[in-house]
Rosetta silent file (secondary structure, phi, psi, omega in degrees, C-alpha in Angstrom):
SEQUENCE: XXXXXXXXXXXXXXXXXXXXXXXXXXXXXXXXXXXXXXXXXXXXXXXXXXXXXXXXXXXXXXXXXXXXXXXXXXXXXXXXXXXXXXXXXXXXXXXXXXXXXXXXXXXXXXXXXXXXXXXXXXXXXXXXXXXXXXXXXXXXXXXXXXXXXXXXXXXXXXXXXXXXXXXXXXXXXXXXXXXXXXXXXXXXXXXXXXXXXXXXXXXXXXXXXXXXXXXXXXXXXXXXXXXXXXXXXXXXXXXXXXXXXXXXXXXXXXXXXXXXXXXXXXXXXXXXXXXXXXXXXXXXXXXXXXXXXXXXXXXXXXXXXXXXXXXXXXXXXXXXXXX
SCORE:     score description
SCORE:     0.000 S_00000001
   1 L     0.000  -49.303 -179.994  116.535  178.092  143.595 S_00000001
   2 H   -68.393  -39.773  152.972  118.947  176.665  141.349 S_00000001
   3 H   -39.867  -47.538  172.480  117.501  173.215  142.108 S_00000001
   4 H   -75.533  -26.527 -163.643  113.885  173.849  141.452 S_00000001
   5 H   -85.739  -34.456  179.731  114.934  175.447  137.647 S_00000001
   6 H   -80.606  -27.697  144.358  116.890  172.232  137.107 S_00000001
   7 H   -81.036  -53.026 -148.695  113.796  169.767  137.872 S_00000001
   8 H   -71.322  -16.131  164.787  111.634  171.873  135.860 S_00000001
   9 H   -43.979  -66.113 -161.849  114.208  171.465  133.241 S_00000001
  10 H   -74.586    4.945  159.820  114.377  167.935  133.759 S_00000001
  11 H   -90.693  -61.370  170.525  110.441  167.689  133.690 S_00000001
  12 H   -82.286   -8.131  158.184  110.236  169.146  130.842 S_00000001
  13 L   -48.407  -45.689 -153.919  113.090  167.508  129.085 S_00000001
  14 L   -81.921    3.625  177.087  110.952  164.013  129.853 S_00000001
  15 L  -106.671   14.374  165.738  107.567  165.311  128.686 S_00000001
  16 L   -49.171  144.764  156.236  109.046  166.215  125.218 S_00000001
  17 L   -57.247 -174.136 -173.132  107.208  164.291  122.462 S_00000001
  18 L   -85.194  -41.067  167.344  108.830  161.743  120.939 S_00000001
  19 H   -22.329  -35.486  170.422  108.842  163.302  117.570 S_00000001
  20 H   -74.093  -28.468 -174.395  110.954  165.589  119.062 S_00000001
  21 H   -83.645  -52.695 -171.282  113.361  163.207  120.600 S_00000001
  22 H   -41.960  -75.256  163.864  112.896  161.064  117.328 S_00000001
  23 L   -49.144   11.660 -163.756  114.226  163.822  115.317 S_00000001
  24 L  -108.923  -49.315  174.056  117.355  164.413  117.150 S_00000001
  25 L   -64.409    1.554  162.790  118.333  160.551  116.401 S_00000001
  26 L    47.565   19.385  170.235  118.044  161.344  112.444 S_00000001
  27 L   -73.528  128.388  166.873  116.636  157.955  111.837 S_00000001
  28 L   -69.305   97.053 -178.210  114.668  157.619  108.214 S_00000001
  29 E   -68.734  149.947  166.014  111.493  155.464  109.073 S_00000001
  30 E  -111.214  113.096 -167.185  110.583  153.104  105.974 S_00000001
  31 E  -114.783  113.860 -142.864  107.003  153.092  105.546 S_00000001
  32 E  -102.684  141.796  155.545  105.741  150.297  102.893 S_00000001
  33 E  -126.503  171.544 -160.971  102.314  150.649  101.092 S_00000001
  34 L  -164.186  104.436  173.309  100.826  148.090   99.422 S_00000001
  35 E  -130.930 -176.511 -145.689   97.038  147.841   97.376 S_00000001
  36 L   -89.307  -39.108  170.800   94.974  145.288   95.662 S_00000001
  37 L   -43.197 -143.565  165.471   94.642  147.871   92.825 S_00000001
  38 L  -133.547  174.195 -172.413   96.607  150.261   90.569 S_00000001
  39 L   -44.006  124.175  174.938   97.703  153.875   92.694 S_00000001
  40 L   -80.446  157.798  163.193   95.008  154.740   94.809 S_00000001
  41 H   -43.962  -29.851 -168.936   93.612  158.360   93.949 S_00000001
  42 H   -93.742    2.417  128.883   93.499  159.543   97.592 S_00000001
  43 H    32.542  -57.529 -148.994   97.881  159.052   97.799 S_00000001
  44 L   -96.332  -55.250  179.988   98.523  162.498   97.876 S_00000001
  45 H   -28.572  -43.886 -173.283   96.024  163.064  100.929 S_00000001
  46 H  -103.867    0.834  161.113   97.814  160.774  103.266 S_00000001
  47 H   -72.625  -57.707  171.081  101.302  161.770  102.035 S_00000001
  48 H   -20.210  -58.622 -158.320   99.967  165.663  102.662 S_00000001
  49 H   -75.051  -58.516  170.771   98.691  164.718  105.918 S_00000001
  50 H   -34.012  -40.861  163.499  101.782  163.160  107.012 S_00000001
  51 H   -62.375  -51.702  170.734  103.980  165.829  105.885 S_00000001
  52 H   -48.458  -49.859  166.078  101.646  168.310  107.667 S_00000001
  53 L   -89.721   30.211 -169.378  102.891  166.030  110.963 S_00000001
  54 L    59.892   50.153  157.878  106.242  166.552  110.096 S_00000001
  55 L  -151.369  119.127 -150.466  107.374  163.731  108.407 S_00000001
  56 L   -95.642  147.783 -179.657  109.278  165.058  105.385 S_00000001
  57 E  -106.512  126.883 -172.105  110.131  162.251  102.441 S_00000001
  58 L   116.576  -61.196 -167.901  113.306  162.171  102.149 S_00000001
  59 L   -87.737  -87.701 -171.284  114.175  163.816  105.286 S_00000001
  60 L  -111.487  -16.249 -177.298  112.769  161.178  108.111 S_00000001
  61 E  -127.767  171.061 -174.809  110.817  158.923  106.025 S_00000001
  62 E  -143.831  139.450  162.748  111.145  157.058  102.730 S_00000001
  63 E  -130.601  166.447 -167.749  108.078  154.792  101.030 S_00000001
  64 E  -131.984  114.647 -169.244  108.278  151.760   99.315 S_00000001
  65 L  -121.839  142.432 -150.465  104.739  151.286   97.065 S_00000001
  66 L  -160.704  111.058  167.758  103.895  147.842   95.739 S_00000001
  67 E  -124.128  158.178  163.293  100.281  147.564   93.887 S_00000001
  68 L  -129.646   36.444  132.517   99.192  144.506   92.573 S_00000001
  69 L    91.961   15.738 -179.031   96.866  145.616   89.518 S_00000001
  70 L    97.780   -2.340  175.938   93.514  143.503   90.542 S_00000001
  71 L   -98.482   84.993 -151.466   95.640  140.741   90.586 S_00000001
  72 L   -40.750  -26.340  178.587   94.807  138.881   94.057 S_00000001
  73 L  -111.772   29.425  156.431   98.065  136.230   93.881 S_00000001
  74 L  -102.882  -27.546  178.403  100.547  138.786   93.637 S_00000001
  75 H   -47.660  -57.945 -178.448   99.696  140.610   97.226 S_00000001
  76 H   -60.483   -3.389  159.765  101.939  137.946   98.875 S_00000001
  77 H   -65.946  -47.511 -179.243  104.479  138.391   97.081 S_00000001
  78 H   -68.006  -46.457 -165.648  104.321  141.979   97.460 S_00000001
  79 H   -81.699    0.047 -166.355  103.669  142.208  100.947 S_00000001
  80 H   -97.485  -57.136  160.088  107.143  139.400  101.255 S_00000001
  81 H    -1.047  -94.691  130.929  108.662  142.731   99.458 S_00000001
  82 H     0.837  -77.905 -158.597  107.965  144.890  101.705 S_00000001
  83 H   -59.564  -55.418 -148.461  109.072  142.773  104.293 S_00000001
  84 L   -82.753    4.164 -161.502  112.508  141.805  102.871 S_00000001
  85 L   -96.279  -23.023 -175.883  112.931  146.009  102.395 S_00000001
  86 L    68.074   30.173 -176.430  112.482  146.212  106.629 S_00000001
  87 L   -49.092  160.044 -178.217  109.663  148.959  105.674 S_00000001
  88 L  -103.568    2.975 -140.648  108.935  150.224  109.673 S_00000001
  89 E   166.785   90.810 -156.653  105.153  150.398  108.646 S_00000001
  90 E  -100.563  157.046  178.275  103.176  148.647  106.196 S_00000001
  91 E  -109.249  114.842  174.856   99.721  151.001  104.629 S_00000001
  92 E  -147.732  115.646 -171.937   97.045  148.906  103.086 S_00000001
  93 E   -78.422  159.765  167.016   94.376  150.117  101.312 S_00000001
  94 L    98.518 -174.405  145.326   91.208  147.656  100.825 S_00000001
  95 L  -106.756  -25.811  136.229   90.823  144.192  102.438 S_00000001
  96 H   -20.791  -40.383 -146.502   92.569  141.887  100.499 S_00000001
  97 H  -113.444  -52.223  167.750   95.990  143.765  100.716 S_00000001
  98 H   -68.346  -17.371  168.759   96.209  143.884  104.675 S_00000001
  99 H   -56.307  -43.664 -129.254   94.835  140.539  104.809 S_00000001
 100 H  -111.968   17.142 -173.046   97.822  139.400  103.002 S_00000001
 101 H   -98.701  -54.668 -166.992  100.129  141.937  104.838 S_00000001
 102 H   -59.783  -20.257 -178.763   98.570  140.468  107.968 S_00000001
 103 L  -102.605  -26.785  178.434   99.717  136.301  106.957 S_00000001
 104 L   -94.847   17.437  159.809  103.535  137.447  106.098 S_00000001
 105 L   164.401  123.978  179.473  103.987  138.906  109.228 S_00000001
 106 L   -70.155  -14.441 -179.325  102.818  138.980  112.646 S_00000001
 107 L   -95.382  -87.116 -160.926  105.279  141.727  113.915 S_00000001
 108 L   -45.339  128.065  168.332  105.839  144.807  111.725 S_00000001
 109 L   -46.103  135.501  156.361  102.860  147.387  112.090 S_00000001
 110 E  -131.561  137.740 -178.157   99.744  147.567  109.559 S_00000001
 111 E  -130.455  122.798 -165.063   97.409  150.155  109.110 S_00000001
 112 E   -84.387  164.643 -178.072   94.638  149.597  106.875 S_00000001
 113 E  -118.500   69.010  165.028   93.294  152.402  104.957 S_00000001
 114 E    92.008   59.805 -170.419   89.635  152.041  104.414 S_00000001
 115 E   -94.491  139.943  145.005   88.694  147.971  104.886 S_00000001
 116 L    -2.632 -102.138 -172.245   85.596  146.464  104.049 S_00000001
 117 L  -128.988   78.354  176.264   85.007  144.628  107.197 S_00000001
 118 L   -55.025  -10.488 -177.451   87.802  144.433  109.259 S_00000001
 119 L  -110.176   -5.284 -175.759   86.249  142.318  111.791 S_00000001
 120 L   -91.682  -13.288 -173.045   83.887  139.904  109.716 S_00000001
 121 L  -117.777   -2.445  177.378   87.062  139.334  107.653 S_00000001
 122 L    94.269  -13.314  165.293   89.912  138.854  110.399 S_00000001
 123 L   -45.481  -14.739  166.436   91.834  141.317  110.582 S_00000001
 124 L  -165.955  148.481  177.611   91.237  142.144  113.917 S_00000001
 125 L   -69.570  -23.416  160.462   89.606  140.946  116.979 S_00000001
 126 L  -153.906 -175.898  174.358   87.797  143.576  117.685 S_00000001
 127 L  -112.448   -2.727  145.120   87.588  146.864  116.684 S_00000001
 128 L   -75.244  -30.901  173.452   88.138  148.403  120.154 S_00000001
 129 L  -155.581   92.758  156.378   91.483  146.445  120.846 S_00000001
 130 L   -18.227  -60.743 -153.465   92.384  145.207  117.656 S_00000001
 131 L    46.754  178.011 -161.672   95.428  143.192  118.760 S_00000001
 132 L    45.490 -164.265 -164.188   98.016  141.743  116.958 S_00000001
 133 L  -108.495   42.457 -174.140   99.680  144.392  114.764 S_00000001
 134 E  -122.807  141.363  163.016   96.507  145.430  112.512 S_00000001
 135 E  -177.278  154.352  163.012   94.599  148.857  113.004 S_00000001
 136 E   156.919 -142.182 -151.672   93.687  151.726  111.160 S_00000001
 137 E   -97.562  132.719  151.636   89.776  153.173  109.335 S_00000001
 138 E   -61.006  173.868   95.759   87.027  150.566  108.451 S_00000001
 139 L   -35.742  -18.894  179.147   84.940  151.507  105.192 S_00000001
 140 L    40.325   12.588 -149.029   81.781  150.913  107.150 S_00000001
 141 H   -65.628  -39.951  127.530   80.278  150.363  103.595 S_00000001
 142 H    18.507  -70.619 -135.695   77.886  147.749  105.231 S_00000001
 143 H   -87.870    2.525 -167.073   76.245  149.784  107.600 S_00000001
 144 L  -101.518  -41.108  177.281   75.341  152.413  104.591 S_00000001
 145 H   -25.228  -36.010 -171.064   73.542  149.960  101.739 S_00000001
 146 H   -61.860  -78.835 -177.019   69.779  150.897  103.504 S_00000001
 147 H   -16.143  -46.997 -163.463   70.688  154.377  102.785 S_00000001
 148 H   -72.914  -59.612  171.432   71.588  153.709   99.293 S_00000001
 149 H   -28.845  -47.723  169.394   68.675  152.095   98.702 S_00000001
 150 H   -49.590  -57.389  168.477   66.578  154.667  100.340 S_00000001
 151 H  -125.151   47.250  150.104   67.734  157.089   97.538 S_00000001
 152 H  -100.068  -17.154  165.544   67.502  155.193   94.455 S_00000001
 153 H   -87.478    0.270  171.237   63.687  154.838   95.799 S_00000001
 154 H   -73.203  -82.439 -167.897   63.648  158.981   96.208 S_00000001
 155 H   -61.292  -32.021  165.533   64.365  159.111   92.488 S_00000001
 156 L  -103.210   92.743 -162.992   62.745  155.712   91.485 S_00000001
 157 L   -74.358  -14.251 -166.943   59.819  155.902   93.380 S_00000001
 158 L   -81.557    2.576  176.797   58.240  152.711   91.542 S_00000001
 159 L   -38.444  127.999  154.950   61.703  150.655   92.391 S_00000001
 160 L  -151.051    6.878  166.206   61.275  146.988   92.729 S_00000001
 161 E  -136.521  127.969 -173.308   64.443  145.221   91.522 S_00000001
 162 E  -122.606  117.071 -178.683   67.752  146.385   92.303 S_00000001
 163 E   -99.270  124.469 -177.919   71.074  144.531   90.408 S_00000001
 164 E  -131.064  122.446  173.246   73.982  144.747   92.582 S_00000001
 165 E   -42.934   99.305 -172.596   77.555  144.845   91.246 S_00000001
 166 E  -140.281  145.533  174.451   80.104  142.841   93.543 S_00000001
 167 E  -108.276  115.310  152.373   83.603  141.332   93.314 S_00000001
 168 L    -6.646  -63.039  164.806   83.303  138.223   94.656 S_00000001
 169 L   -80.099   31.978  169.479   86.829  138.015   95.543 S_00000001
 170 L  -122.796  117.203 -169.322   86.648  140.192   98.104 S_00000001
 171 H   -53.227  -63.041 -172.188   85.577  139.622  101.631 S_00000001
 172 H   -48.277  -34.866 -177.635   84.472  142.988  102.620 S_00000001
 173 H   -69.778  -17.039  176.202   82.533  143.133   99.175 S_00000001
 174 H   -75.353  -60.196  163.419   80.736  140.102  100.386 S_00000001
 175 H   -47.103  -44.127  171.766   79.699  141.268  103.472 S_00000001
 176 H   -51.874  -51.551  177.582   78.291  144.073  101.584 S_00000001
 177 H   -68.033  -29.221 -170.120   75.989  142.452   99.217 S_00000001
 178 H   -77.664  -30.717  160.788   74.558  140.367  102.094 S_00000001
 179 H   -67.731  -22.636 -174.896   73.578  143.230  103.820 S_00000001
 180 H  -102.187   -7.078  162.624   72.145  145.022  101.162 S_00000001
 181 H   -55.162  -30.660  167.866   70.390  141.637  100.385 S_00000001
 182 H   -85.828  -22.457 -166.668   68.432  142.526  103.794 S_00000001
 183 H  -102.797  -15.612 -171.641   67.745  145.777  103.711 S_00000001
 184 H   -91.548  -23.268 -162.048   66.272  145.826  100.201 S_00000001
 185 H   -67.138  -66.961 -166.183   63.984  142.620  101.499 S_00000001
 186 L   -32.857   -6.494  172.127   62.681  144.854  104.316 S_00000001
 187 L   -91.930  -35.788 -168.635   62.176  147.990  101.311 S_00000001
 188 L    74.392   74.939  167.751   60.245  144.771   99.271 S_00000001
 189 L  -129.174  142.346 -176.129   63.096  145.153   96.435 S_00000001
 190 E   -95.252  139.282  164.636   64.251  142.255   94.573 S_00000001
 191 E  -135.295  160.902 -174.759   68.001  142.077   93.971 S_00000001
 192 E  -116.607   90.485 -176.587   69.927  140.414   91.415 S_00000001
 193 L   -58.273  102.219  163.248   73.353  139.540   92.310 S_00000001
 194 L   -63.441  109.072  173.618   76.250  140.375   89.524 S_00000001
 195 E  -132.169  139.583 -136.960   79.405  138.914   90.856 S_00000001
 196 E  -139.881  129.414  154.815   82.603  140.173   88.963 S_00000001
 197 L   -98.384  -50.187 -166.692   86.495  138.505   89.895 S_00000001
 198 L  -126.918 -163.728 -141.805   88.538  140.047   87.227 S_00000001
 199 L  -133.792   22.428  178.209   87.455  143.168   84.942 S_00000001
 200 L  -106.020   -4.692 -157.805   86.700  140.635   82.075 S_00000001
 201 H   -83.505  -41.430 -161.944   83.625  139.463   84.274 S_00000001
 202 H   -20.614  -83.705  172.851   81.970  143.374   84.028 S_00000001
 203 H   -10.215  -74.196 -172.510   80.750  143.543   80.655 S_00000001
 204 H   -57.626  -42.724 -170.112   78.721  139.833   80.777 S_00000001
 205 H   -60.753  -74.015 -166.029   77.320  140.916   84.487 S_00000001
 206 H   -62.330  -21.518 -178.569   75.978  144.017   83.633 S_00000001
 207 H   -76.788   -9.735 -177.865   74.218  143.008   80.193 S_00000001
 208 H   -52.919  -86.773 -161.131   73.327  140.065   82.735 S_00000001
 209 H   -39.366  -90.508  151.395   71.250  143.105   85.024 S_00000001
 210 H    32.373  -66.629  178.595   70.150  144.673   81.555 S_00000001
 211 H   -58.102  -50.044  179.073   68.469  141.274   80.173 S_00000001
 212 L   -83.763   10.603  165.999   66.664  140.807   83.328 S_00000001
 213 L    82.493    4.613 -159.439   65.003  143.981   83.630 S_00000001
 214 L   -42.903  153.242 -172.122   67.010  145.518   86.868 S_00000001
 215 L   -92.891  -39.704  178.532   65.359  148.570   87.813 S_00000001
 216 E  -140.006 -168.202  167.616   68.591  150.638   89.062 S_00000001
 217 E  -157.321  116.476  178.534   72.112  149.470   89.915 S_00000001
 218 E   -96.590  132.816  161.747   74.564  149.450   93.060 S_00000001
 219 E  -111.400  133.661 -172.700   77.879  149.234   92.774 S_00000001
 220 L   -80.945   91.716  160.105   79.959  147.770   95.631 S_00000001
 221 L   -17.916  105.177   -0.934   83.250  150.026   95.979 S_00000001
 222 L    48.875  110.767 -177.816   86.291  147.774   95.544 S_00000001
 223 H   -22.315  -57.141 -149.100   89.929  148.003   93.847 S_00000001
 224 H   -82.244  -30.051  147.927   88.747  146.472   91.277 S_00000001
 225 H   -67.782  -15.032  163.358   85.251  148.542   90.382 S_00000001
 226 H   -63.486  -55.505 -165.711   87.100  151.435   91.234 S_00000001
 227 H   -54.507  -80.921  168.545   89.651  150.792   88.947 S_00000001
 228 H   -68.696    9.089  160.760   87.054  150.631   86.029 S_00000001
 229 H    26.763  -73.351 -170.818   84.608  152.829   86.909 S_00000001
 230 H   -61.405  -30.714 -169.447   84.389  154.725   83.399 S_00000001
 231 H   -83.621  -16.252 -144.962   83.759  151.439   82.172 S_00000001
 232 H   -92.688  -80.611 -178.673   81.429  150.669   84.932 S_00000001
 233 H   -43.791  -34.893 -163.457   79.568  154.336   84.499 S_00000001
 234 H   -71.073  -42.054 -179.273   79.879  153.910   80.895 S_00000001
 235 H   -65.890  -70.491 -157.465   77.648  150.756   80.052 S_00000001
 236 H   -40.509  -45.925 -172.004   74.845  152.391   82.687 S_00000001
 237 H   -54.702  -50.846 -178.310   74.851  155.417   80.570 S_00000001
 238 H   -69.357  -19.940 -171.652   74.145  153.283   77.378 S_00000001
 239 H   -83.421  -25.366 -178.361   71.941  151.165   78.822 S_00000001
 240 L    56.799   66.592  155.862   69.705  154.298   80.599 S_00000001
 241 L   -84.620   41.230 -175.006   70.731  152.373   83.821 S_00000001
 242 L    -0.626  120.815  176.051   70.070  154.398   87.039 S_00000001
 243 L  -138.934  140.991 -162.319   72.938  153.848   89.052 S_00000001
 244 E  -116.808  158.629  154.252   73.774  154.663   92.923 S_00000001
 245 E  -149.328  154.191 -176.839   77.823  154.356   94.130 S_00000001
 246 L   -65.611    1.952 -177.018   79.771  154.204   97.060 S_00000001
 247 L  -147.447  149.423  165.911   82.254  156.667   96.299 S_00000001
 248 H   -32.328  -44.114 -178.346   82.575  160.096   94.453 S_00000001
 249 H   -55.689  -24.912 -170.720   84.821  159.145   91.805 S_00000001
 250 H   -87.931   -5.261  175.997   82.098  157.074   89.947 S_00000001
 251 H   -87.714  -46.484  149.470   79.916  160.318   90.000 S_00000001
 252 H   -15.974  -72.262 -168.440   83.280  162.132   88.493 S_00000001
 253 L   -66.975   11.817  173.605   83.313  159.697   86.032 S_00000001
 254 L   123.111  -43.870 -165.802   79.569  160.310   84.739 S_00000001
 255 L   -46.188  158.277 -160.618   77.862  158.143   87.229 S_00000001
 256 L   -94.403  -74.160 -168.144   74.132  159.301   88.804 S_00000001
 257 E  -124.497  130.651  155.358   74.481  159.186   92.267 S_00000001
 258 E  -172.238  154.624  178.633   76.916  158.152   95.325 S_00000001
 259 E  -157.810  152.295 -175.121   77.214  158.472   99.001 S_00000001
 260 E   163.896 -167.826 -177.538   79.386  156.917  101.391 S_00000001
 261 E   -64.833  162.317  164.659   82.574  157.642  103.269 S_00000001
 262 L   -82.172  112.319  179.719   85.090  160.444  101.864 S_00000001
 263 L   -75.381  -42.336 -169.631   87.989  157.984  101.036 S_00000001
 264 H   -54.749  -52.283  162.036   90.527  161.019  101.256 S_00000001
 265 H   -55.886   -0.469  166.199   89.582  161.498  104.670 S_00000001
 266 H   -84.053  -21.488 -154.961   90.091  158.253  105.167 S_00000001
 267 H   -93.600  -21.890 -165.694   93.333  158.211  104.032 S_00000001
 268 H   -70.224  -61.670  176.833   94.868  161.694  106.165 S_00000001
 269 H   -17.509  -69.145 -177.748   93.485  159.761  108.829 S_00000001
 270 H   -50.223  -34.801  173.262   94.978  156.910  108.184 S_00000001
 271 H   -85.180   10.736  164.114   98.581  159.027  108.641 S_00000001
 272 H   -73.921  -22.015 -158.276   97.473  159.837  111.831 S_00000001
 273 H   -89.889  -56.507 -169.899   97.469  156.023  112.748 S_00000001
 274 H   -55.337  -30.820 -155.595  101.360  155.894  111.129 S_00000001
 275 H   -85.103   -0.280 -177.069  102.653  159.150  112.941 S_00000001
 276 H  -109.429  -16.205  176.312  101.493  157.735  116.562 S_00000001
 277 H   -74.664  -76.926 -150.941  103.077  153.838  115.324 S_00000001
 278 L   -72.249   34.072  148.459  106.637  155.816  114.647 S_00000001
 279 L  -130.379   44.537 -176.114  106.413  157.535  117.544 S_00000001
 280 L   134.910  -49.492 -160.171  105.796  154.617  119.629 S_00000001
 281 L   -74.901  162.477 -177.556  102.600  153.274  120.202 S_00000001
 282 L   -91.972  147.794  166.752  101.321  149.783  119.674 S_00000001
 283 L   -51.475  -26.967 -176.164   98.656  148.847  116.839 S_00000001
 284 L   -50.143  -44.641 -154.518   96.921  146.472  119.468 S_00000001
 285 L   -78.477  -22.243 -172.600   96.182  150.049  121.519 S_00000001
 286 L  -102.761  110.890  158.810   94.828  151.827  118.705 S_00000001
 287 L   -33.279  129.531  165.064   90.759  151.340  118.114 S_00000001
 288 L   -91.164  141.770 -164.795   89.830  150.960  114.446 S_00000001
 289 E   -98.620  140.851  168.847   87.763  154.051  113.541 S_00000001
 290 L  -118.742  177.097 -169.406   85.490  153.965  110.998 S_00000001
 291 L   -90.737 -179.417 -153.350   84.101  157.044  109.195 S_00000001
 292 L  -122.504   -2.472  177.916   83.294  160.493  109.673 S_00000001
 293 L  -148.864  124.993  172.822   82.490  162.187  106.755 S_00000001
 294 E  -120.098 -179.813 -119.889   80.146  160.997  104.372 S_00000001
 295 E   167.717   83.949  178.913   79.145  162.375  100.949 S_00000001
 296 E   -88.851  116.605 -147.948   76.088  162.471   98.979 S_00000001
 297 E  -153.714  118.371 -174.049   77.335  163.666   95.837 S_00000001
 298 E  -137.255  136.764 -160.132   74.748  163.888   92.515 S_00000001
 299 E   -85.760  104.125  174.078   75.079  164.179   88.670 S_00000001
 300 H   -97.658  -14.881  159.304   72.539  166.396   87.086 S_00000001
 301 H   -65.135   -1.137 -175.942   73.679  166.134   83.648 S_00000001
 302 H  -100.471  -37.494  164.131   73.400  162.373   84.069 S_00000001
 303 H   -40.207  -43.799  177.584   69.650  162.739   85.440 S_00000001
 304 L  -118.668   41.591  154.756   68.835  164.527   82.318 S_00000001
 305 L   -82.028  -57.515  176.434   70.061  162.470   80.125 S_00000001
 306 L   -56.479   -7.157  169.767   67.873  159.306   81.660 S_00000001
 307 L    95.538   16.110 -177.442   65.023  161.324   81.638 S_00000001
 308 L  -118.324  157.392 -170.583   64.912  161.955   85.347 S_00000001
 309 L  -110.978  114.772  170.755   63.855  164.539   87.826 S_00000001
 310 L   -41.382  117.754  167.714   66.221  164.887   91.329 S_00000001
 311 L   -60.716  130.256 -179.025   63.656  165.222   94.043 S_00000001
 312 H   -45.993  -32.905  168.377   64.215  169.083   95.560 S_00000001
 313 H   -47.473  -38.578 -154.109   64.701  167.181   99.014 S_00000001
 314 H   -78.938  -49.930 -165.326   67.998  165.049   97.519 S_00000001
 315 H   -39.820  -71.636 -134.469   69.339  168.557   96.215 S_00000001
 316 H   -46.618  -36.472 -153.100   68.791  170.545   99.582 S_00000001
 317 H   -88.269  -43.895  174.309   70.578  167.698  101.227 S_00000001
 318 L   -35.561  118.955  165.070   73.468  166.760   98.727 S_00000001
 319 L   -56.445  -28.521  164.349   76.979  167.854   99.691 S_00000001
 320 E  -165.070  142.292  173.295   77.726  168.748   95.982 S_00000001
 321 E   -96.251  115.440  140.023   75.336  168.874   92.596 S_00000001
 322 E   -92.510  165.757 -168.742   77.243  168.690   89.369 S_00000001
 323 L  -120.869    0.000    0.000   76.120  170.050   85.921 S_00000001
């Protein structure tokens, strides 16, 4: 009797998690982030969600945060940071910022937060078994451009030129415009590419669309159109520029329309990817996911400023209307 209760101890001693084991050894993981940007807005989400899987800052984990402000020849530097700090786990939103995670070092875990393209841009080999030490959420932004298109022609139904907003110096942002370069021929839309490197390029692009008659405007989601937005949001407004975007924030900021992934859920996600690396697992093993919640989100005080009327279809369907 006294035998069998001492394997079933000893069973369940070895099928503890690790977390559990983890926490008995009082080691403080260092977990490095690093973006192309300035602090992304979703932060708090993937600290939250991490805390929520017990890992208290402070307690078992520590971070080490390293932006580099839109400025593209500081990530290696940053990510050599990092490195020299012995972070256990580097977090990188964008594509840019894990590429450049991904060239100082072949060992130490990366988890991207919300890439472009991770596999048109290298970061992994595939997106079922990554390999090498990169994994974490696509952006999928790509596979959504049709969509977008679809409803800036709900509201414009007479659309025939579309000006699309891109930073150049971004792979995933590349991939994007090329895609939406197809999908608009098959709508019979003209598009006018605006390609932006640094935030002094905006301005001249969009008065660019503006001169040339664009009919609407897409903006590709990026650090660096994120970052201005307001500025971004701001011109369309003077301009009576219909504008669609890939993320919420630019409808926050004034902006007409946007639909795409929920970046916050990208990023709680994303601490799902760290809490199974510190307790073990390899990045090779973990499939990159792309997303899972998307987000039509539409500005009716910005409608009726431009003179336009939402089709009753967009409302019914929209995840949230503002007023």
């Amino acid at each position: 009797m006294r035998r069998r209760v001492f394997i079933t101890l000893l069973g369940g001693a070895t099928a503890w998690p690790f977390a559990a084991r983890g926490q008995q050894s009082n080691k403080v993981f260092k977990i490095g982030f690093i973006a192309t940007g300035g602090v992304p807005l979703y932060t708090n989400a993937f600290h939250d969600a991490l805390q929520n899987l017990g890992w208290i800052e402070g307690k078992n984990v520590v971070y080490e945060s390293r932006y580099a402000e839109n400025r593209l020849d500081r990530l290696p530097e940053l990510a050599a940071e990092l490195l020299r700090l012995n972070v256990d786990v580097i977090v990188a939103g964008g594509t840019p910022a894990p590429l450049a995670a991904k060239r100082a070092t072949a060992t130490v875990p990366i988890v991207m937060a919300g890439a472009g393209d991770p596999l048109g841009s290298g970061l992994v080999a595939s997106l079922a078994r990554p390999g090498g030490n990169v994994t974490g959420l696509s952006l999928m932004s790509a596979d959504l451009v049709g969509k977008r298109l679809e409803l800036l022609k709900e509201v414009l139904p007479g659309l025939t030129s579309v000006a699309v907003l891109w930073n150049a110096s971004q792979p995933g942002s590349m991939f994007v415009f090329k895609e939406t370069e197809r999908a608009a021929q098959a709508l019979r839309i003209n598009v006018q590419s605006l390609e932006v490197r640094r935030s002094d390029d905006i301005d001249s692009a969009l008065t660019a669309a503006k001169r040339q008659n664009a009919s609407a405007l897409i903006v590709v989601e990026d650090p660096l159109t994120t970052d201005f937005r307001r500025q971004i949001v701001g011109f369309a407004a003077k301009t009576r520029l219909p504008s669609i975007y890939g993320l919420r924030m630019f409808v926050d900021a004034g902006g007409l329309l946007s639909y795409g992934a929920d970046l916050g859920d990208l990023y709680r996600r994303a601490a799902g990817y760290v809490d199974k690396i510190l307790k073990g697992a390899k990045p090779s093993d973990l499939p990159v996911e792309q997303p899972s919640k998307f987000e039509l989100v539409i500005n009716l005080k910005t409608a009726k400023a431009l003179g336009l009327n939402i089709p009753q279809t967009l409302l019914a369907i929209a995840d949230e209307v503002t007023e």
